[in-house]
C-alpha angles and dihedrals in degrees: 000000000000122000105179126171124181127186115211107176115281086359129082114193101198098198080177100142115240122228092262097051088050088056081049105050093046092048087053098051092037082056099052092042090057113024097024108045100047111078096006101117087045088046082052102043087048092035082230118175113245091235090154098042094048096052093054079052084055094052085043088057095228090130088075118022108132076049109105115248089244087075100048091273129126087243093216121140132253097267081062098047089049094052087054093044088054095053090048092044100051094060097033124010090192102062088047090060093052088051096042092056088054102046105039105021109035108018090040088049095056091046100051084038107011113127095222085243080065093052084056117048089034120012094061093055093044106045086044087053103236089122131026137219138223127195123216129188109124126088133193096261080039136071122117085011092060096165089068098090140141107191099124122208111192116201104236108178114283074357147088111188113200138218131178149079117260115187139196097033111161110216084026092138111028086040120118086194145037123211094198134180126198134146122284087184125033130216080030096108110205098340082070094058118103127173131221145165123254123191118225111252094039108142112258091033117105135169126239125216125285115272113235102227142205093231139346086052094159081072132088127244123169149153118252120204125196118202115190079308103179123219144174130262093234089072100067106109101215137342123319113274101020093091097106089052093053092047096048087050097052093043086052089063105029080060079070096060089043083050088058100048093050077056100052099052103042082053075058100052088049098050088051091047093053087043100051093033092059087045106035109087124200124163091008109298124063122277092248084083109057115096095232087061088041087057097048089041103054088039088058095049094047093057097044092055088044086052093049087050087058102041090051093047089047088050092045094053092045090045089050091048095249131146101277107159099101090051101038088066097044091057080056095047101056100024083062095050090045088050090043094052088038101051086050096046094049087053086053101046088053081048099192099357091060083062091055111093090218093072094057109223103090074075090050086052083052104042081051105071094052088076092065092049115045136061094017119353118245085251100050085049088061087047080055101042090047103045088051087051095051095043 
C-alpha cells in the first residue's frame, strides 16, 4: 500500500489509496502472479498472444476500466487504472500493452467521441472484453511526424472507401476492431486527417504478418492494408478534419498508462535485484553488501518511487479535468528511463545469469526499451515538455 501526501502550497494532493483501489491493486497482483507468471518466458520465446489471459482481464474488468459502468465499463479513474497497470506490468510487459491499447486508446477514444450509436455498438463490447481494439495512426514514411500520412479515404456517397498501408498496429492481428486514422483531404496536413472505426473482416481490409520484436513479443505488431476497403459513413468518429486532435488526446493520456508499465517493470527489476543481491555469494559474503550494489540499488529504488510521484500526479490532474499533457509526458519521460536503467542494472547485478533467458530479466532489459519508443519517443516528450514551458 501507498499513502502519499504532498503538499504543494495552497494545494494538498492525498494519494492515500481508497478501499477500492486497494481491492484493485491486490486483484491485479494476485492475477499476474497466477495467470501471468506462469508460462511468460515460454509467451515471449514463441511470441504467443495472451488470449487466455486477456479474456480473464476482460471478466476482471480490467479492458475497460476508465469506461463508465453505463457502457459495460468498471467506471473507476485513471489513478485506479495506473495502480492496476503497474501490478500487470511488473510480471509481463506484453499483456499490458495489450491492456493499455484498450483501455486508453481505443475505449478512451469511444467515451470523449464516441455517437452514442457508436458506444453501443462498439464501446460496451469493448470496455466488457468480449471483443479487442487496435489503434492505427502511423504509417511507414511516418512515425514521430504522424501527421505525415497517405491512407486516403474518399468520400463515396453514404460511403468513404479507403487506401493505404498503416504499419506498427498492436493488436493488429487478434483485434475485432481498428481505430484508424488517414487523411479525408490531402495537402491539409493535419487539419486533413479523420478518424474512424473499421471492423475486422470488412471487405478491403487485410492483416500483415506478425513483426518479430525486440521485447514485448507476446505482443502483436503488424501491418494493415486497405484496398479500396468501403466503409460507412457512420463510422467516421468526429467530424472531418479533427482526426489529428482525437488522436493527440487519446495519445496524452494513453502516455499515462506507458508511463505505468515502465513502472511496473522497472518495480520488477528492483524486486529481482534485492532478491539475487541477499542470495548471490562472492568473496565470501553476499553481493548486497557490497557498497557498489548498495549504490545501484538505492539509486533504483529512488527513481521508482520519483516516477510513481509523477505518474500519479499526471493521473490526479487528468481524473480532476485539469490540463495534463506536459506532465503526462513527463511521467513517460522519466518512468521509461527508470525502466530502461533499471532493466540494465538488474542485468548487471545478476552478471552472466541475467543473460540467461531462464531468469527472466534479460527480457526485462528488452520490454524496457519499448517504453522509449511507442506512443510518443523520449525525444518527441521533451519537445512537448519544452514547447508547453515556453507558451
Amino acid at each position: 500500500r501507498r499513502s502519499i501526501r504532498i503538499n504543494c502550497g495552497k494545494n494538498m494532493i492525498d494519494f492515500t489509496l481508497t478501499s477500492d483501489q486497494e481491492l484493485i491493486q491486490q486483484t491485479a497482483r494476485e492475477f499476474a502472479r497466477e495467470h501471468l507468471a506462469p508460462g511468460v518466458i515460454e509467451r515471449d520465446d514463441k511470441a504467443e498472444f495472451p488470449n487466455e489471459q486477456i479474456k480473464l482481464l476482460g471478466e476482471l474488468g480490467f479492458m475497460g476500466m476508465m469506461v463508465p459502468e453505463e457502457w459495460d465499463g468498471s467506471g473507476f479513474d485513471t489513478v485506479t487504472y495506473v495502480i492496476a497497470m503497474e501490478e500487470i506490468a511488473a510480471v509481463e510487459l506484453a499483456t499490458s500493452t495489450v491492456m493499455s491499447v484498450n483501455n486508453s486508446l481505443v475505449c478512451q477514444l469511444f467515451v470523449d467521441y464516441g455517437t452514442e450509436k457508436q458506444k453501443e455498438k462498439y464501446l460496451r463490447s469493448l470496455a466488457s472484453g468480449t471483443k479487442l481494439g487496435a489503434y492505427s495512426l502511423s504509417e511507414p514514411q511516418s512515425g514521430s511526424d504522424a501527421s505525415n500520412m497517405r491512407t486516403f479515404a474518399q468520400k463515396d456517397g453514404d460511403h468513404y472507401v479507403i487506401n493505404g498501408t498503416k504499419n506498427w498496429v498492436t493488436n493488429g492481428i487478434n483485434s475485432d476492431i481498428v481505430t484508424l486514422f488517414c487523411l479525408t483531404e490531402k495537402g491539409a496536413g493535419y487539419k486533413g486527417i479523420t478518424a474512424f472505426v473499421v471492423e475486422k473482416g470488412t471487405p478491403g481490409l487485410s492483416v500483415g504478418k506478425k513483426e518479430d520484436k525486440l521485447g514485448i513479443r507476446a505482443s502483436d505488431t503488424c501491418e494493415l492494408y486497405f484496398e479500396n476497403c468501403r466503409i460507412p459513413v457512420e463510422n467516421r468518429i468526429g467530424e472531418e478534419g479533427q482526426g489529428f486532435k482525437i488522436a493527440m488526446k487519446a495519445l496524452g493520456g494513453g502516455r499515462i498508462g506507458i508511463a505505468a508499465q515502465a513502472l511496473g517493470l522497472a518495480r520488477a527489476a528492483l524486486d529481482a535485484s534485492i532478491t539475487y543481491a541477499k542470495e548471490r555469494k562472492q568473496f565470501g559474503k553476499t553481493i548486497g553488501e557490497f557498497g557498489a550494489i548498495q549504490n545501484i540499488l538505492a539509486n533504483m529504488a529512488t527513481e521508482i518511487d520519483a516516477a510513481r510521484f509523477l505518474i500519479w500526479r499526471a493521473a490526479k490532474l487528468k481524473d480532476e479535468g485539469k490540463n495534463y499533457i506536459r506532465e503526462s509526458s513527463m511521467a513517460k519521460l522519466f518512468a521509461s528511463s527508470t525502466a530502461m536503467k533499471a532493466a540494465t542494472d538488474c542485468v548487471q547485478i545478476h552478471g552472466g545469469y541475467g543473460y540467461m533467458q531462464e531468469y527472466g530479466v534479460e527480457r526485462l532489459m528488452r520490454d524496457a526499451k519499448i517504453t522509449q519508443i511507442y506512443e510518443g519517443t523520449s525525444e518527441i516528450q521533451q519537445l512537448v515538455i519544452a514547447r508547453d514551458l515556453l507558451q
